[in-house]
N, C-alpha and C positions, 0 to 999 in steps of 0.2 A: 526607565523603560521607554524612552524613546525610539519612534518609528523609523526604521532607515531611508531614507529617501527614495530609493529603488522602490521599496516597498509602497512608499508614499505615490510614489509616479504609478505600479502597478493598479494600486486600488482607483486611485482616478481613472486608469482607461480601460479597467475592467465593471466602472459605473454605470456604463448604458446598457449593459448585459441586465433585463428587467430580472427579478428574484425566478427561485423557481418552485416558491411556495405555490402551490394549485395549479402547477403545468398541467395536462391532459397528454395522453396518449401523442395526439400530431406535434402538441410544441415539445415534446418528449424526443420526438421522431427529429424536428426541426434542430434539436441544440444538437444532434447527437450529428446528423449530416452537417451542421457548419463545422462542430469540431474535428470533423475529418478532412474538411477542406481546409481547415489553421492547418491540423497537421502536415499535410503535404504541402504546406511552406517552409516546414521547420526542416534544418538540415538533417541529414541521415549519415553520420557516420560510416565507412564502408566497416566491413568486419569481416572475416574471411568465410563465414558460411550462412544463409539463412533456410530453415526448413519451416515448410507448413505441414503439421502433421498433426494426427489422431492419436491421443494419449488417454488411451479406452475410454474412448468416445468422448472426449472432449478437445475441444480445438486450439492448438496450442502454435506456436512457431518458437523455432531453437534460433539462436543467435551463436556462434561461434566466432570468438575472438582469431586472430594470429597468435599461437605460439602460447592457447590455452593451456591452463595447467591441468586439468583431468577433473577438476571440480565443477559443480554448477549451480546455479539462483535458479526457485521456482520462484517466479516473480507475478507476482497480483497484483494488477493498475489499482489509482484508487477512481475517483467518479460516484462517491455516495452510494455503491451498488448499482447504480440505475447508469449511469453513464461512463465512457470509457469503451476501448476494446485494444485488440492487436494495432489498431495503424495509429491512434491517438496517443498512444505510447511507445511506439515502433521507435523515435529516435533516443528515447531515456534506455530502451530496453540493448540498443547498439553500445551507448555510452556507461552503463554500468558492464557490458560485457568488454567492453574494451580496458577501462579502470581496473575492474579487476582480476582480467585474465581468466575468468569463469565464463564457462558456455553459461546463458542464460534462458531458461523456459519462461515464456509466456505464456499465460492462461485467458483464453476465450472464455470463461465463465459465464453463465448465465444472466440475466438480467431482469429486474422489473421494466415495466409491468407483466409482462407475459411470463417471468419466471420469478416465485417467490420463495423467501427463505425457506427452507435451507440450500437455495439451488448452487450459488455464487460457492457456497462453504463447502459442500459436495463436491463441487467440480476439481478446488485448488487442490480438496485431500485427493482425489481420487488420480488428477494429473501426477502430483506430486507420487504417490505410490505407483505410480504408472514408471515413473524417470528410474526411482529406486530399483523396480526392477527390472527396467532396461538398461540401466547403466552399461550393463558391460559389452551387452553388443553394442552400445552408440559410442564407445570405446572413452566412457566416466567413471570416476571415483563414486561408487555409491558412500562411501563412507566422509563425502567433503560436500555433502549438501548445504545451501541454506536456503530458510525459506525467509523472502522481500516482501513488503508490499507498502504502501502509500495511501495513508488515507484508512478508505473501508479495505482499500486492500490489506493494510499494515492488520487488520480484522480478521481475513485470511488467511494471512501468513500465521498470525498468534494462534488460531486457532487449527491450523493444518499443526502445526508444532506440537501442538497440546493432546489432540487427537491421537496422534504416533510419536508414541516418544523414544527417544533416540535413532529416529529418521534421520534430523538433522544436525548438522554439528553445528548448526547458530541459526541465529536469529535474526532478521533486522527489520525493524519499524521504524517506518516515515511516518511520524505526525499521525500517529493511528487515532482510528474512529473505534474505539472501545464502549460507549456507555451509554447506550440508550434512555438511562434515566437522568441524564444531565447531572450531576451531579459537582461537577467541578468550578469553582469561584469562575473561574474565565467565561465561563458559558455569559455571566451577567455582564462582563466588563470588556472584551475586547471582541462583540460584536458588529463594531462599528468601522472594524477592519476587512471588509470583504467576504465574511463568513460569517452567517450568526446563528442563534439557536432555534428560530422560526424554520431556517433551512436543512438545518440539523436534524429537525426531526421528523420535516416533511420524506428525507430522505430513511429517515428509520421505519417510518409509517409503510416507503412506498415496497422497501423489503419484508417488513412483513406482511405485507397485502393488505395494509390498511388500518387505522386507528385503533378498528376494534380486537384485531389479532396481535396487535401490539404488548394489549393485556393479557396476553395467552401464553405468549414467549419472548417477554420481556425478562424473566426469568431462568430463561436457557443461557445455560452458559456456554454456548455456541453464537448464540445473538447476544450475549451481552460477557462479553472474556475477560475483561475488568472483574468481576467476581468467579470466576472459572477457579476450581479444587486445581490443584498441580501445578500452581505459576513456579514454586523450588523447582519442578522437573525440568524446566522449560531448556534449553542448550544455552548456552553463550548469547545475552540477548542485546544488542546496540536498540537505545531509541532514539529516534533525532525529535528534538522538540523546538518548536516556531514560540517565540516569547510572546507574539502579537495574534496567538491562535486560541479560536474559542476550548480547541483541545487541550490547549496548553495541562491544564490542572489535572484532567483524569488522567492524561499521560504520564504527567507527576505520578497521581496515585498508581498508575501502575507501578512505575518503578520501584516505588517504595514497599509495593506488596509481594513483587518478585524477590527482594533485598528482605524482608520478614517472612518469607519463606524459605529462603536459603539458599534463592537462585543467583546466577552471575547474572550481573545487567550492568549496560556503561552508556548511560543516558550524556545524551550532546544536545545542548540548547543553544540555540542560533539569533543574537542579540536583534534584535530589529526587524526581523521577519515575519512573516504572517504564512495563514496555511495557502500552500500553493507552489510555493518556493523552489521546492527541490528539483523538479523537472522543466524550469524553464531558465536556465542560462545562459541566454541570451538577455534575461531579462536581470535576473538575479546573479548575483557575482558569488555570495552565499551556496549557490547549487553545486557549483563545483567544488567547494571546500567541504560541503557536506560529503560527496562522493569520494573528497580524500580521506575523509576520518571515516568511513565505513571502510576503502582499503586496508587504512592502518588495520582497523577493528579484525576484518577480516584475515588481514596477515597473520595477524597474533595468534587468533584463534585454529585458523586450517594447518599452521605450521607446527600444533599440539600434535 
C-alpha cells in the first residue's frame, strides 16, 4: 500500500490549506470564494451546449456533449456538503460529458450553514425527477439515466437512486461519504493522507446543523445510506475507491452489502491514491483512467 507520488506531491502542497475543523461562517465564505477563483484556472473543455436552468426550483446547468447519445448524468459535486457548486465543478462536469457522450445535469444543491439536512438530498432527488420528466422535451432517453456524485455527493446520487427506484439505469460513486458513524478501519489509519476523521465529521456535524442533531438523524437512512433497506434494488452500481482514503473501508462495506443484498456493484480501487483524486487531472494521471473505467462501466450497462 504504498503512496503514489503524484499523490505524495499533492498532499504536500495541499499542506498549507489550514484544517477546516471550527471554520465559522466568513472562513466558510473565504475557502468557498478561493475555490472559485482555482476553478477559473482550471481548463474548461468546450462541449457543444451549456444551460443554466431551473429544475423545479433548483439551480442546475446542462452540459451537452457533441454527438450525445440521448442519455444523461445527474451529477452531485462532492465538497463535504458545505462546499462545492456549479463553477468549482464546471470542468469535471465538461469532461464527464464529453467521455461519455451523456448530456450531464449539474445540481446547485443547498448548502450548510444556511441550509441543513435534508436540503442537499432534496434538491438532487427533486432535480433528478425533474430531468425524468422533462426528458423528452429536452429531447433525452428518460430510460438511460445515471445518477454521479463525488464524495458527499456519491451520498446523493446513492440516495437519489434509493429514493426512486428504477429512475435510473445506474449508479456511480466516487469515493462516497456514506457513514457518519465512522465506522470503517481507514477512518484510524490513512488519515494522515489529506483527509482525516476530525474533518469528516466536522463536515457531518455542519450538515446536520450541528453536534447535537447529529444524534437525531444519525439514524436516517438518508444521512447515513451505508445502512439504507433497498441497497439489492439499487441499478447497476460502479464505486471507485482511493486505497490511501479515510473512506476507503465503508466504501468496501458498501459494496459488500450491495453484493449480500443481491445488487449488481463493480467496485474500482485506485492503487496509490487518496480522496480528491478524480477531478483533478492535471494533477492526477489516475483521474482520467478512473473516467475510462466508468465509460467502460457505463457502455456495458446503457447498451442493456
Amino acid at each position: 500500500m504504498t503512496l503514489h507520488p503524484q499523490a505524495a506531491a499533492a498532499i504536500k502542497a495541499w499542506a498549507s490549506e489550514p484544517s477546516v475543523v471550527g471554520a465559522d461562517p466568513v472562513e466558510i465564505e473565504r475557502r468557498r470564494v478561493a475555490a472559485q477563483v482555482e476553478a477559473a484556472q482550471e481548463r474548461r473543455e468546450p462541449v457543444a451546449q451549456t444551460t443554466d436552468l431551473d429544475a423545479d426550483g433548483v439551480a442546475c446547468r446542462l452540459f451537452r456533449p457533441t454527438g450525445e447519445s440521448g442519455g444523461a448524468i445527474v451529477f452531485a459535486h462532492g465538497g463535504g456538503f458545505v462546499f462545492g457548486d456549479l463553477e468549482t465543478h464546471d470542468a469535471q462536469a465538461r469532461r464527464l460529458a464529453n467521455r461519455t457522450g451523456l448530456a450531464v445535469l449539474a445540481v446547485d444543491y443547498r448548502r450548510p450553514p444556511e441550509h441543513v439536512f435534508p436540503a442537499a438530498h432534496d434538491d438532487v432527488s427533486a432535480a433528478a425527477r425533474w430531468l425524468a420528466g422533462s426528458a423528452e422535451e429536452l429531447g433525452l432517453d428518460a430510460t438511460r439515466l445515471v445518477a454521479l456524485g463525488d464524495s458527499a455527493g456519491g451520498s446523493l446520487a446513492l440516495v437519489a437512486a434509493l429514493r426512486d427506484p428504477g429512475l435510473f439505469a445506474a449508479t456511480v460513486l466516487v469515493y462516497p461519504f456514506i457513514d457518519p458513524q465512522q465506522r470503517g478501519a481507514s477512518m484510524g489509519t490513512q488519515g494522515e493522507h489529506g483527509f482525516d476523521s476530525a474533518e469528516a465529521e466536522w463536515y457531518w456535524q455542519s450538515y446536520a446543523g450541528g453536534p447535537e442533531r447529529v444524534a437525531v438523524v444519525r439514524d436516517d437512512p438518508d444521512f447515513c445510506p451505508l445502512d439504507a433497506a433497498g441497497l439489492g434494488d439499487l441499478p447497476p452500481t460502479q464505486v471507485l475507491i482511493a486505497e490511501h482514503d479515510i473512506l476507503r473501508d465503508e466504501d468496501l462495506l458498501l459494496v459488500r452489502r450491495i453484493e449480500l443484498s443481491g445488487g449488481r456493484v463493480s467496485p474500482t480501487a485506485y492503487s496509490g491514491m487518496i480522496h480528491g483524486f478524480w477531478r483533478h487531472p492535471d494533477v492526477f494521471d489516475a483521474a482520467e483512467l478512473a473516467l475510462a473505467d466508468t465509460v467502460v462501466f457505463l457502455n456495458g450497462v446503457l447498451a442493456r
